[in-house]
ZAKOLSE-131484 format. One record per residue: x, y, z of N, C-alpha, C in turn. Coordinates in steps of 0.2 Angstrom, whole numbers, plus 2048, in hexadecimal, padded with zeros to 3 digits. Layout:
<recs>
n.east;n.north;n.up;ca.east;ca.north;ca.up;c.east;c.north;c.up
X;Y;Z;X;Y;Z;X;Y;Z;
...
</recs>
This chain:
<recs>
n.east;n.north;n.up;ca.east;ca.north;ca.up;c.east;c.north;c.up
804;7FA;800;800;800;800;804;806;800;
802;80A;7FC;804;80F;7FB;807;814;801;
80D;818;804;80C;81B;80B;807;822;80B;
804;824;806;7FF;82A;806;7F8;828;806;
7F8;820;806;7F0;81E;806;7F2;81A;80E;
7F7;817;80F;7F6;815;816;7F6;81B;81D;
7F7;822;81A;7F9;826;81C;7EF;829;81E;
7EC;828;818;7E5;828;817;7E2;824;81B;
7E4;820;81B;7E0;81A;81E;7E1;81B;825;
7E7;81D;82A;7E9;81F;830;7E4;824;832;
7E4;82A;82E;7E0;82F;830;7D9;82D;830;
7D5;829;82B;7CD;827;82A;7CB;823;832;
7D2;81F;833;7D1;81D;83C;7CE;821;841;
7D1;826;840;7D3;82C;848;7CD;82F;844;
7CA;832;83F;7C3;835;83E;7BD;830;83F;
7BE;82B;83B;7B8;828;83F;7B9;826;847;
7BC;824;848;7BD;824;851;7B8;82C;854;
7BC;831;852;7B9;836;853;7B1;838;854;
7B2;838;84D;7A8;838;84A;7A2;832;84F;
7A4;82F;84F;7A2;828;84F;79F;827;858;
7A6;82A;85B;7A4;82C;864;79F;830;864;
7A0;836;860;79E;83C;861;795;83A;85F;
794;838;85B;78E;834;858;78A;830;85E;
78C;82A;85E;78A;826;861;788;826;869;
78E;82B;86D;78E;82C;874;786;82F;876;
782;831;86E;77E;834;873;778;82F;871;
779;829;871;774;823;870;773;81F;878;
76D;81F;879;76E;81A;87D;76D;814;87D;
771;80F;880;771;808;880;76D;804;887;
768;7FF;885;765;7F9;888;76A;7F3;885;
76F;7EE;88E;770;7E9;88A;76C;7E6;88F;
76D;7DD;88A;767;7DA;88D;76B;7D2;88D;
76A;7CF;890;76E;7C8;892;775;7C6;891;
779;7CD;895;77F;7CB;895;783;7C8;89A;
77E;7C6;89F;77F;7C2;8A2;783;7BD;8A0;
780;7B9;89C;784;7B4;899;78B;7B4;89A;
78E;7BB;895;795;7BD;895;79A;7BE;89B;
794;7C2;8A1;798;7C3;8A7;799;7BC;8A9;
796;7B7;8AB;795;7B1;8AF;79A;7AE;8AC;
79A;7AE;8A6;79F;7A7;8A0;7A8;7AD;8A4;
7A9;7B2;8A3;7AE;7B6;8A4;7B1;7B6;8AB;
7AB;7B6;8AF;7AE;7B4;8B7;7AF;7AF;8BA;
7AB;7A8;8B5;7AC;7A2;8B7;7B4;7A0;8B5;
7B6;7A2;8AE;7BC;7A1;8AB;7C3;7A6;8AB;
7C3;7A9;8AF;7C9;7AF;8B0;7CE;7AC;8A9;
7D2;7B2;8A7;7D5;7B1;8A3;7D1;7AD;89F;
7CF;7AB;89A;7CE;7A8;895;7C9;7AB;88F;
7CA;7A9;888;7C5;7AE;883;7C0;7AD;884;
7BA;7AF;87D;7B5;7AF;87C;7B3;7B3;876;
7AF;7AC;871;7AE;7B1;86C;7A7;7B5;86D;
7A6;7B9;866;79F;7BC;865;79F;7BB;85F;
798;7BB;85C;795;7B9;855;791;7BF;855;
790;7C2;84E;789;7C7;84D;787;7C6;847;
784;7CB;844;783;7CD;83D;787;7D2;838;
78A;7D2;834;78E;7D7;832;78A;7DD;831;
783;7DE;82F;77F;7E3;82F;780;7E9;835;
781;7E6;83B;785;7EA;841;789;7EC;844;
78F;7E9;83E;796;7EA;840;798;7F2;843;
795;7F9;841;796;7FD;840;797;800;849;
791;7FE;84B;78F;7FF;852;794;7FB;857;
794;7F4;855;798;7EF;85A;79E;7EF;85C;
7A2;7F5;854;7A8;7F6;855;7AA;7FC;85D;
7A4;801;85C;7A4;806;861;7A2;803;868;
79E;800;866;79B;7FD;86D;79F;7F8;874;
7A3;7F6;86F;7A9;7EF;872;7AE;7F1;86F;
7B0;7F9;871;7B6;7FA;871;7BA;7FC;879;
7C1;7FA;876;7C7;7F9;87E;7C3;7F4;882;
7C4;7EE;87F;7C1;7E9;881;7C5;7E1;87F;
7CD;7E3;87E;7D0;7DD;87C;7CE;7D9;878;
7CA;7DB;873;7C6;7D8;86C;7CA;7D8;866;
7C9;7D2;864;7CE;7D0;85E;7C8;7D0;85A;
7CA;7D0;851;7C4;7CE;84C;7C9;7CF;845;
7C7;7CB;83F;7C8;7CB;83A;7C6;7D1;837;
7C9;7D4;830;7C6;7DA;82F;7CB;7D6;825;
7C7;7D7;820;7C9;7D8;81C;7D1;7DA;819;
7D2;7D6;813;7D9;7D9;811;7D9;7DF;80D;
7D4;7E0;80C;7D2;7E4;804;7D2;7E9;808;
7D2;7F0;802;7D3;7F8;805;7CD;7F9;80C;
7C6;7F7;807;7C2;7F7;80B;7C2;7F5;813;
7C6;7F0;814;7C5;7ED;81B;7CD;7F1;81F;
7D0;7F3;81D;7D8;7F7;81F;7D2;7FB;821;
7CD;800;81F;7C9;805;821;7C5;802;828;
7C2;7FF;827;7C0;7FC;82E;7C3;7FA;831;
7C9;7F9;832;7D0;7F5;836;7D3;7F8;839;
7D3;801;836;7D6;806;838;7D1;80A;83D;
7CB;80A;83C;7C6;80A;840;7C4;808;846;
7C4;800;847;7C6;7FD;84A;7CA;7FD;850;
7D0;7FD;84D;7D6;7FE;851;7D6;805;856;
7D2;80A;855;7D3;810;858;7CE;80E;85D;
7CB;809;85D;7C5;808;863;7C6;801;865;
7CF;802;866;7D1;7FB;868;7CF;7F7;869;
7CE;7F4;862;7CD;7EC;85D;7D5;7EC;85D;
7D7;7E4;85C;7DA;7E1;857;7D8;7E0;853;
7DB;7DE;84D;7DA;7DD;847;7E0;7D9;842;
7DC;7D3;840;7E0;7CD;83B;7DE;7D0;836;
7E2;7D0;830;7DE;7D1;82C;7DF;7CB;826;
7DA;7CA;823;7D7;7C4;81E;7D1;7C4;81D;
7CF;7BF;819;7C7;7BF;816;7C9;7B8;811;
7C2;7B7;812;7C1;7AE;80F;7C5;7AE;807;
7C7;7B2;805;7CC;7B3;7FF;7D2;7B6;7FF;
7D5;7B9;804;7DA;7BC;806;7DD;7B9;80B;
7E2;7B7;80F;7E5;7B8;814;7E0;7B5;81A;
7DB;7B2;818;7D6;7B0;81E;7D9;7AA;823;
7DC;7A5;81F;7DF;7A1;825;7E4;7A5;82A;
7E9;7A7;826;7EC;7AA;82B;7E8;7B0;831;
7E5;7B1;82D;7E1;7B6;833;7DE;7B3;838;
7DC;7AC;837;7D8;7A8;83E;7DD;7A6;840;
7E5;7A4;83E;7E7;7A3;843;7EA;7A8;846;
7E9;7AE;847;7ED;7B2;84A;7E7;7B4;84F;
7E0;7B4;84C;7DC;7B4;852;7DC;7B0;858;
7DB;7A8;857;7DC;7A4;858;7E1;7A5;85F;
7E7;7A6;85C;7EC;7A5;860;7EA;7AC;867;
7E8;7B2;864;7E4;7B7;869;7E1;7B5;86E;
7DA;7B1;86B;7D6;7B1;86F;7D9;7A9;874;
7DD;7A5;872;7DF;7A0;876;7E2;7A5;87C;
7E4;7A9;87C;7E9;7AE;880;7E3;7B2;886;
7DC;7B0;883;7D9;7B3;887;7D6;7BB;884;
7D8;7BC;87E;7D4;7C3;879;7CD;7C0;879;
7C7;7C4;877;7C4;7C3;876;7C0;7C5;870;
7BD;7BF;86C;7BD;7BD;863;7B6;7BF;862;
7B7;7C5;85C;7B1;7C7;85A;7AF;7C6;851;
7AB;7C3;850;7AA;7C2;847;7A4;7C4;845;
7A2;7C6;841;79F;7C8;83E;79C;7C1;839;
796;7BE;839;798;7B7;836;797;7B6;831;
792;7BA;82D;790;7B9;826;796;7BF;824;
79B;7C0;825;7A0;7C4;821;7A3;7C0;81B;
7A8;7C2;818;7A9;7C8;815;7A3;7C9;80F;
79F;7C7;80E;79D;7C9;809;794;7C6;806;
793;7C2;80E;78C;7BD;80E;78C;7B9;80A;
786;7B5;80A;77F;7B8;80A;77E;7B8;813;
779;7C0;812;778;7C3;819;773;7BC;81B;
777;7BC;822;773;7BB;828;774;7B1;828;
77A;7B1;825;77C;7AA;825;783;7AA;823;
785;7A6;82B;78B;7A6;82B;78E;7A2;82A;
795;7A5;82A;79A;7A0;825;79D;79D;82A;
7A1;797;82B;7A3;791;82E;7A9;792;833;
7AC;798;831;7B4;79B;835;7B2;79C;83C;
7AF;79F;840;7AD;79E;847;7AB;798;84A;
7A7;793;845;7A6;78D;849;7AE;789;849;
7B1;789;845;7B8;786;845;7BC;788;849;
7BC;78F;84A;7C1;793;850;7BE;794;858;
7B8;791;858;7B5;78D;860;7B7;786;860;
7B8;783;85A;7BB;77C;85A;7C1;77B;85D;
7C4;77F;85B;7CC;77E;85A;7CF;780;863;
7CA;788;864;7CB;78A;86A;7C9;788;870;
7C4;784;870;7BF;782;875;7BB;787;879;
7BC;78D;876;7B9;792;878;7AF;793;875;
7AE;795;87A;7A4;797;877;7A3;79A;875;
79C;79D;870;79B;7A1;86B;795;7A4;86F;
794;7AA;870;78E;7AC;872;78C;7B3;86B;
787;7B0;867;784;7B6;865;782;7BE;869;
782;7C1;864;77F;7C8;865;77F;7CD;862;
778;7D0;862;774;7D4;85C;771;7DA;860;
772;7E1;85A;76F;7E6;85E;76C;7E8;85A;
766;7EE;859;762;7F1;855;761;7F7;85A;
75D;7FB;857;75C;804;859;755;806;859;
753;80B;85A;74C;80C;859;74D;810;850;
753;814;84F;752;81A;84B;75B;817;848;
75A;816;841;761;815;840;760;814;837;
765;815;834;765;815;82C;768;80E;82A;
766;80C;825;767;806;822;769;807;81D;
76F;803;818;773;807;812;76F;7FF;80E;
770;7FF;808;76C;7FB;803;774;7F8;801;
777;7F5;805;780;7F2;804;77C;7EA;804;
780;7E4;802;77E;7DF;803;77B;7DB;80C;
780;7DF;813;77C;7DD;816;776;7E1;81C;
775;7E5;815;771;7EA;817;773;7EF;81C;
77A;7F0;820;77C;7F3;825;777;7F9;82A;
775;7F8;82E;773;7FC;833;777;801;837;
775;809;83A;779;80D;83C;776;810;840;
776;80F;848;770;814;84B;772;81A;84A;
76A;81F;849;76B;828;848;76E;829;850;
770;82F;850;770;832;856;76A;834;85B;
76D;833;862;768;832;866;764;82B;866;
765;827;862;760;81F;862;75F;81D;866;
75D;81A;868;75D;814;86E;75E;80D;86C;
762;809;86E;765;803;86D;765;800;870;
760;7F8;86F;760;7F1;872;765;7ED;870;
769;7EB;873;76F;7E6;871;76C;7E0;879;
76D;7DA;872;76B;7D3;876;76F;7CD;874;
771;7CC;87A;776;7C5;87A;772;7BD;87A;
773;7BA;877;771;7B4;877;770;7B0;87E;
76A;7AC;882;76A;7A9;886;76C;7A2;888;
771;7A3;880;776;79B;882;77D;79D;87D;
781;798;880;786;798;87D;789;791;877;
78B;792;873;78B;78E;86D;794;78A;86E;
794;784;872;79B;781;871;79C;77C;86D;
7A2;77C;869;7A4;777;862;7A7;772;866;
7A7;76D;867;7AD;768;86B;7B1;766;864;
7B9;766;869;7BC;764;866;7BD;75F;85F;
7B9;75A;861;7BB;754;85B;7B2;756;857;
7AF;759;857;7A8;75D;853;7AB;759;84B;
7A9;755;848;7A9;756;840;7A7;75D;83D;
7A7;75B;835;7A5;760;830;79D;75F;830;
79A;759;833;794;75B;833;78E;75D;83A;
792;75B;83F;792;761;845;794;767;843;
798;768;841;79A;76F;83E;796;775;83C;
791;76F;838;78C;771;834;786;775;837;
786;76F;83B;77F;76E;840;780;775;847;
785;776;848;789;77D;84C;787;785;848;
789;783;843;78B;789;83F;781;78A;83E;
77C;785;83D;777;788;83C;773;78B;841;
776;787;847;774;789;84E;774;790;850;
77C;792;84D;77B;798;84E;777;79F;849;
777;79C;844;773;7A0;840;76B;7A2;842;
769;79B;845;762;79C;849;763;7A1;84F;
765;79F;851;76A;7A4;857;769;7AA;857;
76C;7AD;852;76F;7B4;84F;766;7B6;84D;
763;7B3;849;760;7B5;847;756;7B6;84A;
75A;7B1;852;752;7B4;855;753;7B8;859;
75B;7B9;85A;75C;7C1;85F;75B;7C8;85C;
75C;7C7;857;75C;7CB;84F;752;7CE;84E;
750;7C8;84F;74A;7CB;851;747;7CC;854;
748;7CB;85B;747;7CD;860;749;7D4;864;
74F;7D7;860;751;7DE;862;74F;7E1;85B;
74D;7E0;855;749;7E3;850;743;7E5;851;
73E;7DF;855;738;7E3;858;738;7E6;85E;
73D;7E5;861;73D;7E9;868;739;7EC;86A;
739;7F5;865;73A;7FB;864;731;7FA;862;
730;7F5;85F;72C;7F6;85B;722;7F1;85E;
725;7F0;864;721;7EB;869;720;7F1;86F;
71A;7F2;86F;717;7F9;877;717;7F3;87A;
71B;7F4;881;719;7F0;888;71E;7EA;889;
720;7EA;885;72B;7E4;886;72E;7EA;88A;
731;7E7;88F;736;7EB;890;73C;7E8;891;
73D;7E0;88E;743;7DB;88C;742;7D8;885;
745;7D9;881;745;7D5;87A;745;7CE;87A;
746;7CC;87F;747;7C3;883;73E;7C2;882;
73B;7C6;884;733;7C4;885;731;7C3;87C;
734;7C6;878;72F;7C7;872;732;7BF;86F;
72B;7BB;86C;72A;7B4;868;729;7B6;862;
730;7B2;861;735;7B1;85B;72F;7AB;856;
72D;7AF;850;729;7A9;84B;730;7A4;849;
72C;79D;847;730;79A;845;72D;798;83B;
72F;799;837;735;79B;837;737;7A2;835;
73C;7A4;838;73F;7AA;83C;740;7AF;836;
73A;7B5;836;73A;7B8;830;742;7BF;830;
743;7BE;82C;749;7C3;82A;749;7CB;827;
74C;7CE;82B;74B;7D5;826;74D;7D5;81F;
74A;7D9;81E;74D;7DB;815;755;7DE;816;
</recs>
């Protein structure tokens, strides 16, 4: 890379870090079953723990769990150096790779993070979807680790949506945000075949995808005052 585009790319970090605080700080957040996360964290001193989401909330997640010893994949491409550089100002690590670049090597540098005790965060239908099904690298990197995956999904009352492949969400300023963690946590055992694997990877996609509706209607249900109350249809309708 060039040193006057890496020079760009440095600076795009520290402005969006900037923007981004200044924006958001004035949203308020409800979280909701993160208990899960304390109890697994207290039970286990020292040791990781991944997270799964949507790539469509990347944007918020990055803010939200940042300076948090969180590690995560972030593309090779100019595109991903941009978020990576983002990222990092809201103290992420960042491997960088994608299912056609550099991706092995970038799980194992996660990998070897979160063995250390970081904590591993994916985006799971990345780099490139089909939104809202995920790709297999998270289940293999609980395998390899012996570490849990606990999903987690946030939505807004008031937020714009970009017409991008996975639709990306952005709360407005001032929003109010429900963020919901999963009430179980999803472990791969070690000797899991490719068709356990299988069988994992869809669990979490159900997963992902009735927390996903349950903090979508939150905002949108008079008289919940837990996302955890609202009955999930089966089967699990999906935004546009």
């Amino acid at each position: 890379m060039k040193p006057w585009k890496r020079a760009a790319f440095y600076a795009f970090g520290w402005v969006a870090k900037i923007v981004a605080t200044l924006w958001l700080s004035t949203c308020r957040i409800s979280e909701f079953g993160r208990g899960i996360e304390e109890r697994y964290l207290k039970d286990n001193p020292g040791k990781g723990l991944l997270y799964a989401s949507w790539h469509r909330g990347l944007f918020f997640v990055i803010y939200w769990y940042r300076n948090r010893n969180t590690v995560s994949i972030a593309s090779a491409s100019e595109d991903g150096e941009l978020a990576a550089q983002a990222a990092k100002r809201f103290g992420w690590i960042t491997a960088r790779g994608s299912s056609s670049r550099g991706g092995r090597k970038a799980y194992r540098e996660m990998e070897a993070l979160v063995k250390k005790g970081y904590k591993g965060g994916l985006v799971a239908d990345a780099p490139r979807g089909p939104r809202f099904v995920s790709k297999p690298g998270i289940i293999y990197l609980a395998k390899r680790t012996g570490l849990p995956i606990i999903p987690v999904i946030w939505s807004a009352d008031r937020y714009w949506k970009l017409q991008s492949w996975d639709r990306t969400i952005s709360p407005k300023a001032f929003a109010r945000i429900v963020a919901l963690y999963a009430d179980s946590y999803i472990f791969v055992p070690g000797d899991a075949s490719r068709q356990d694997c299988e069988k994992y990877r869809r669990q979490l996609d159900h997963m992902l995808n009735q927390i996903m509706y349950q903090t979508d209607h939150y905002f949108k249900t008079p008289g919940v005052k837990d996302p955890r109350q609202i009955e999930v249809p089966e089967p699990i309708p999906l935004p546009d």
